[in-house]
N, C-alpha and C positions, 0 to 999 in steps of 0.2 A: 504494500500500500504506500501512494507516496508522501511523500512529508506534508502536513498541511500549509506548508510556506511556497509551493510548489502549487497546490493547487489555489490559494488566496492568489497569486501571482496570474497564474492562467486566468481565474474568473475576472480580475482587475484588466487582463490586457484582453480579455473579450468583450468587456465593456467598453474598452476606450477603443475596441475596433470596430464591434456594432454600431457605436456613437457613431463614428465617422462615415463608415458605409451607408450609415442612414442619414444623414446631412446631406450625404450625395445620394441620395434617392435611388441607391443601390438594392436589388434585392437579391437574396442568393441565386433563387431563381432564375432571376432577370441574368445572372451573372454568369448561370450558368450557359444557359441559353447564347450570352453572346459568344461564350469563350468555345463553343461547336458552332455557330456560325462562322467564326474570323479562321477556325481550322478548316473548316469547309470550303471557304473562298481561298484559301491559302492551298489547297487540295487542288482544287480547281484552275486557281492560276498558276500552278507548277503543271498541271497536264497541258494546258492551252500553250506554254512555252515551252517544252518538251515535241508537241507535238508541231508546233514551229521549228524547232528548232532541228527537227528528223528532217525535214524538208532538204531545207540544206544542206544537211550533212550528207543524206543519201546521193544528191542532184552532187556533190562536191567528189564525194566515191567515185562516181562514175568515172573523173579524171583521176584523182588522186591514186587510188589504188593502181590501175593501171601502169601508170609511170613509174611508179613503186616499186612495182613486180621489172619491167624492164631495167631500170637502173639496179636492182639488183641480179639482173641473168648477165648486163654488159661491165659490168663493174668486176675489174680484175682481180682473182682469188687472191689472198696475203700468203705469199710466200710462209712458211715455217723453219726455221732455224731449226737444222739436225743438228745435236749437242752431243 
């Protein structure tokens, strides 16, 4: 069980948090609700630029890798030192 100065401590700073949260016309509710919205638009807007940004990358492969693969078929082997 924990010490009673431990728990007098919690109930005093849940009071001076309630206070506050309720001055801002905060409700847990309300709170929680925004804090799955702002994750949901933040969900949302990582896929819409994800799915921008495949765009180009894909259209970008098309060149990129190619020359890739050639520069390394024309590109001269490194000799190895027999020791």
């Amino acid at each position: 069980m924990p010490p009673i100065k431990t728990i007098i401590k919690l109930v005093f700073l849940s009071l001076v948090v309630g206070m506050v949260i309720i001055f801002f016309d905060i409700t847990p509710l309300g709170f929680w609700e925004s804090a799955v919205n702002i994750t949901e638009q933040a969900f949302e807007k990582a896929k819409a630029f994800i799915s921008w940004a495949m765009i180009y990358i894909v259209t970008g492969a098309f060149v990129v890798v190619p020359l890739y693969i050639i520069s390394r078929i024309i590109k001269k082997p490194k000799k190895q030192n027999d020791q």
